[in-house]
N, C-alpha and C positions, 0 to 999 in steps of 0.2 A: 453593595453595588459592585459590579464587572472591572474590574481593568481593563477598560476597553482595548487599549493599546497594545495590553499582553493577550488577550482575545484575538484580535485580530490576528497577529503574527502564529499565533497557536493553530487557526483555522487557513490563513494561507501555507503555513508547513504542510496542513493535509493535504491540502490542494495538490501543493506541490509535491508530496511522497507518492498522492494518486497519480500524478501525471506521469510519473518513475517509473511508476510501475505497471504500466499502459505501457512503458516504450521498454522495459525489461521484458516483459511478456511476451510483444510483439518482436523483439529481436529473438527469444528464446523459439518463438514458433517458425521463424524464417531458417533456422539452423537443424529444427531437429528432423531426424528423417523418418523415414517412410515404418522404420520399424517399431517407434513409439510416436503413433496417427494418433493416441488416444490421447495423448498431454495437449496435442496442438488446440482440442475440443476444450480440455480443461484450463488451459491458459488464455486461450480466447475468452471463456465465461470470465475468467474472473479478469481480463483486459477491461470488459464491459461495464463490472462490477466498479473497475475503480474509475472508469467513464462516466459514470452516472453517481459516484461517490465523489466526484469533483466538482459536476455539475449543481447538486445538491449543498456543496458546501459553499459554490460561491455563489449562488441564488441565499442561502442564509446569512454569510458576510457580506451580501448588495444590500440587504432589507434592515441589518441589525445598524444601529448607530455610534461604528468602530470610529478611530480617529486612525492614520494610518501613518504607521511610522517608520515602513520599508525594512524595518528590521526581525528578523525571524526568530523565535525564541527557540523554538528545540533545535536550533543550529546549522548542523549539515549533515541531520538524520535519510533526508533525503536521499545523500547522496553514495547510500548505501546501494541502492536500488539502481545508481546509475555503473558503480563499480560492478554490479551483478550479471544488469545486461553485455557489458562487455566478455564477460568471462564464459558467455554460453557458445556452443558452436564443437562441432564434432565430438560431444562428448557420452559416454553411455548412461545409458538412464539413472542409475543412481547419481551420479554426477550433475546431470540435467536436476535432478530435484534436490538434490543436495545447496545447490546454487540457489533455486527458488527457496528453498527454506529458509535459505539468510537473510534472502530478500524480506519476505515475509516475516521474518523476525525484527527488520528494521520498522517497516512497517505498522506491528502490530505493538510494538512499541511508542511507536510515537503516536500511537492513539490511546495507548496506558499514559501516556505522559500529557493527553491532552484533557481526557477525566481528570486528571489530577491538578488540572490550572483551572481557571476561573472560567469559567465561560456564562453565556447569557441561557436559560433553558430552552429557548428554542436550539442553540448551539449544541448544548448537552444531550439534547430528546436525537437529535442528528446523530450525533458523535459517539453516541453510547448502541446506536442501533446499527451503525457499521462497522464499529469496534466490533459487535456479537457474528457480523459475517467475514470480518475479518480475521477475526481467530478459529473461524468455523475453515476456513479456506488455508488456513497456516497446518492446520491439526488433518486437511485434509493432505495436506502435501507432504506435511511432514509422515503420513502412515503409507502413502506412497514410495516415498524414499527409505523408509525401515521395510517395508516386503521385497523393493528392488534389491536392497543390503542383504537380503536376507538370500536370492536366487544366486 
């Protein structure tokens, strides 16, 4: 049987890492300019991605039968994502994505770390299939930032 309590805290950390990462995005797109138009496209998608990866996770922690104990287990992974978006703004493209890589390493970690706790299998079948598009969106940023590095 689940730990429901460690459950819970595990699937609102996502929650809350997606919502980070909606508001890291959306600051990173309000700063970048007109000469990388193409990031703003790709930070919007995956703004979406973790919009609908929130939404999904708390339609699953509404139905499962958590007990809730306000306390978060992977910590203040989150608030990786919130030191990120700060730090975007005037800066050249490898910089720009140098920044979202960390983000996204926060991120995609605390979804290695939520595989790795208990969760209920409706939780898992979730968590395990936006974990696959969250590393797909890290590895994609991250080969943006190594060709930027690279010019």
């Amino acid at each position: 049987m689940t730990n429901t309590s460690n459950a819970t805290g595990v699937i609102n950390d996502l929650i809350e890492i997606n919502n980070d990462r909606v508001a890291g995005f959306e600051k990173a797109i309000e700063d970048i300019s007109d000469e990388n138009i193409d990031l703003k496209d790709l930070f919007e998608n995956y703004a979406q991605q973790s919009r609908k990866n929130a939404q999904a996770l708390s339609a699953v922690a509404g139905s499962a039968p958590h007990l809730e104990t306000g306390k978060s287990v992977s910590g203040t992974l989150h608030r990786v994502w919130i030191d990120v978006k700060s730090l975007f703004g005037g800066s050249d493209r490898a910089s720009i994505l140098s920044e979202a890589e960390r983000g996204e390493d926060a991120i995609k970690k605390a979804y290695k770390d939520a595989l790795d706790s208990e969760l209920t299998l409706d939780e898992q079948e979730i968590v395990n299939t936006q974990a696959q598009e969250i590393n797909a969106a890290h590895d994609k940023i991250k080969a943006l930032r190594d060709a930027a590095k690279a010019n």
